[in-house]
C-alpha angles and dihedrals in degrees: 000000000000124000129211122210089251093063090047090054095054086044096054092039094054088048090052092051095049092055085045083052089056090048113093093176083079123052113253083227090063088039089060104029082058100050086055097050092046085050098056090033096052096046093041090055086040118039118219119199117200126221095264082064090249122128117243105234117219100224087064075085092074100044084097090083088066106036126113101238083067101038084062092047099055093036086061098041085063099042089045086056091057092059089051093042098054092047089244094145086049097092091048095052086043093048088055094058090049101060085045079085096055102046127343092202088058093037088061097050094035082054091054100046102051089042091059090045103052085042083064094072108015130059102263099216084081087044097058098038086061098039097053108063079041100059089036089061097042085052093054096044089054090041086231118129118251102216095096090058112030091066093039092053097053098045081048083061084050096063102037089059094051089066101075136038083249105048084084152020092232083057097058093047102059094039093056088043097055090050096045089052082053103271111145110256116286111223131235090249105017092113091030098110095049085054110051084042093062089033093059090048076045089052100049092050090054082045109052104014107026100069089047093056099043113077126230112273134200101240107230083235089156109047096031102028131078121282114252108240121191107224137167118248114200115215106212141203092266096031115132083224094057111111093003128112132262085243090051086046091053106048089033078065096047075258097285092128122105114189115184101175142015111202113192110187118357097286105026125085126182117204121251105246110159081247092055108125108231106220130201110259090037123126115211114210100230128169125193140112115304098249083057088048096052095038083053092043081052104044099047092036088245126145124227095238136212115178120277084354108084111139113281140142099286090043111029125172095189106164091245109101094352132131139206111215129174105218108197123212099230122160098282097064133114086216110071117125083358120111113227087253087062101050095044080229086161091059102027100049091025088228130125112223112213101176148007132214120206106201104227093006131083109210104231105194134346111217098171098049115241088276082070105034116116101232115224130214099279101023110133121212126215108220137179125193132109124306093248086064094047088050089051086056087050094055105043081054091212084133144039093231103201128239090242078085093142132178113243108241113261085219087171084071096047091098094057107044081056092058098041085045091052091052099048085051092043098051097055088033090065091036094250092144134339124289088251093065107037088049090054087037094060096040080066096047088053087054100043086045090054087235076129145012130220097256084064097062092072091054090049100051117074115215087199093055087041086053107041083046095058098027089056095044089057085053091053088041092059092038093062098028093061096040095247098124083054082044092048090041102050081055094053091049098047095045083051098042113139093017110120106261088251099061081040086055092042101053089056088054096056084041085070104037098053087043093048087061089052098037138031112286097231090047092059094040097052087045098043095046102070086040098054079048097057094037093051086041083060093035086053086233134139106281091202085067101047086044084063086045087065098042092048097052102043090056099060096084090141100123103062120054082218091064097082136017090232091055088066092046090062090031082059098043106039093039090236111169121223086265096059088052096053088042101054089031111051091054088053095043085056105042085047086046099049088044097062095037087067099034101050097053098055089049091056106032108250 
């Protein structure tokens, strides 16, 4: 079969790209942008004309921006936000630590099931950021070592979101692909039972051998986890923890709760012992990370409390619009050796500081309260006020405001974000209107509902993902358009011919997988789908069954931390190394593999 230039351009160029995609010297977003840019400029310098005798017009590379494929995924990645950013996923990451203290073999398979359901439908990055500080402290709290569960939960992300045309990205590209090249629509969950068949194989492996394989690990809890803060928390006149017992406190907390001192008036402290009677008025010393110290503030009814600035009416640090921020002491800075009463810091910055770390020194007691304590070079304070505020601080630059900077959760709005999110799912599901409506749809809804605000759109939509969208659908523009996936196809044919179509089936499918842990997996989805079109169009197979094949296999990126952007976040946080990556995940990439190998074909007849 023979090749244009053109077609070995586009070939060239997409290798190119693919090798870009593997660099993280340069940004995938520059990776991308520039493989866009060398497509339009090379065939506008050099006309193609395609078989039909028209010429391909450069700007067709840019259609990706509007196709549909990236409006739902945008429209998802905002709704999605507005789960994270009302705090809607909290009682579900609460409710797993909670089984940990009844029994720790049924937590574990309990974890990895509801992280791959809710996958299925929301975007797993947000999944795995909440679940991770909760099973490291859970693992601390147990004295058992996190490394057999932290792996195993994020590829169990992988495979729940591999069940439905939502659960990824990748899913909604080929999907909108195949349909673009004249396959009928794929549903939303029209694979969903061979799926979930090979995900809950999948499941059992990562319950009862991956964390045998995998060895014990040191967490890098100090260089990747959140900083402890020592805070004060009041105890007020309608606070749950007034008149109860430390004992009664503490398991009213799942026991996550440390309390090193009880001080009752400004010079007098009562030990800690578990009978000790809380009293209104009192202040528990607590230290712990600052989502701990808000969800405690919020489950006693306490307040975090810095002298003469508790919340109140003229001072109120309601979740909605509020901000956490961590503000470091470096060199730079007019409090050193000050206390916050000296240097007026409430008035003067308009921001209400909860807690202080001290790097290499635990604070034993505060006498004084936080509003008193000398701060040191070094010290971080944990802050709350509005982001205007914080970005006061910023600019003043009397501070290195840390990057930790978080939004508090508007809970009151949970309610809301679940029932916005279930429509959006329900009316694709039931083929109301397309993905790409009902997800824009609900990303409004979020919006009109106040579940978010404007500003919060820029934080939910990723420019990487946006890029790598648009950048991977003009490769597989060029690709088509210039006859090189027929070309790819017809190789791959040739180089199978006489095996049985399964085994033809099945080695795509490993193709893709093996090329989704070096590359980018939408890069490899956008590229091989075209291609498993042209090669079950020559087969004479359903193309409907070698498309899955593609979206199968470009979903198993379980054995590189590169493969997924929620790999390096438990790479980071667990301290794997590459080769516990490779060992836990090529057994899984088989056994998935294998599975759907055997699966696909009897649901298609071949």
């Amino acid at each position: 079969m023979h090749l244009d230039p053109h077609a070995i351009w586009a070939l060239s160029l997409t290798v190119v790209a693919l090798i870009l995609f593997t660099r993280d010297r340069i940004p995938l977003e520059t990776s991308s942008l520039a493989v866009i840019v060398l497509l339009a400029v090379s065939f506008q310098l050099y006309p193609y004309q395609t078989s039909t005798g028209q010429i391909l017009s450069p700007v067709t590379f840019f259609a990706g921006f509007a196709h549909e494929a990236l409006i739902a995924v945008c429209g998802l990645m905002v709704a999605g936000y507005g789960i994270v950013r009302t705090g809607a996923l909290d009682p579900v990451g609460r409710g797993l630590a909670k089984l940990w203290g009844v029994s720790p073999t049924l937590s574990v398979l309990i974890t990895l099931i509801v992280s791959a359901l809710l996958s299925a439908v929301v975007n797993n990055t947000p999944i795995v950021v909440l679940l991770l500080p909760i099973m490291l402290n859970v693992a601390i709290r147990t004295k058992s070592n996190p490394s057999g569960i932290l792996m195993p939960m994020g590829l169990a992300t992988l495979l729940g979101g591999m069940t439905t045309t939502i659960g990824t990205s990748t899913n909604l590209l080929v999907v909108s692909v195949a349909s673009d090249m004249g396959l009928q629509t794929i549903g939303m969950f029209d694979f969903f039972i061979p799926a979930a068949i090979a995900g809950s194989i999948g499941i059992v492996y990562l319950w009862l051998i991956a964390p045998r394989i995998l060895p014990n690990r040191t967490p890098n809890l100090e260089d990747s986890g959140p900083r402890i803060f020592t805070a004060h928390l009041h105890v007020g006149d309608d606070s749950w923890a007034a008149d109860k017992t430390l004992t009664e406190i503490i398991e009213k907390t799942e026991g996550a709760i440390q309390v090193s001192g009880i001080r009752r008036t400004e010079n007098t402290f009562t030990v800690p012992l578990p009978d000790a009677k809380i009293r209104a008025g009192d202040r528990l010393l607590v230290r712990d990370t600052p989502g701990a110290l808000k969800e405690f503030e919020r489950t006693l009814g306490a307040t975090l409390y810095s002298k003469g600035h508790e919340v109140s009416d003229d001072n109120p640090l309601s979740d909605d619009q509020q901000h956490l921020a961590e503000l470091v002491i470096d060199r730079g800075s007019p409090m050193i050796h000050r206390t916050l009463n000296e240097a007026h810091f409430s008035d003067v910055y308009q921001l209400v500081t909860l807690a202080i770390h001290r790097k290499g020194k635990v604070l034993e007691n505060m006498p004084q309260g936080i509003a008193r304590t000398p701060l040191r070079l070094g010290d971080v304070l944990l802050v709350q006020g509005s982001s205007e505020n914080i970005d006061e601080v910023k600019r003043r630059g009397h501070f290195l405001v840390l990057d930790a900077t978080t939004e508090l959760p508007s809970t009151k709005y949970a309610p809301r974000a679940i029932i916005i999110m279930a429509m959006t799912i329900l009316a694709a599901g039931l083929g109301i209107v397309p993905i790409s409506i009902s997800a824009v749809a609900g990303a409004l809804a979020m919006v009109l509902t106040n579940c978010l605000k404007w500003q919060d759109i820029q934080r939910a939509l990723s420019a990487q993902v946006i890029l790598i969208v648009v950048a991977s659908l003009a490769l597989g523009t060029a690709l088509t358009q210039t006859g090189a996936t027929l070309y790819v196809a017809h190789e791959f044919v040739e180089v199978t011919k006489g095996m049985p179509d399964r085994v033809v089936f099945s080695l795509l499918m490993l193709l893709m997988a093996i090329l989704t842990n070096i590359v980018s997996n939408n890069a490899a989805a956008v590229i091989g789908t075209p291609i498993a079109i042209s090669i079950a169009t020559q087969l004479g197979l359903p193309p409907e069954a070698f498309v899955l094949a593609v979206l199968f296999g470009a979903n198993m990126s379980y054995a590189t931390p590169m493969a997924y952007q929620t790999n390096l976040l438990v790479m980071n946080a667990g301290g794997y190394t590459f080769m516990d990556f490779v060992k836990a995940g090529v057994p899984l990439t088989i056994i998935i593999w294998l599975s759907f190998s055997f699966i696909v074909p009897i649901m298609y007849g071949f």
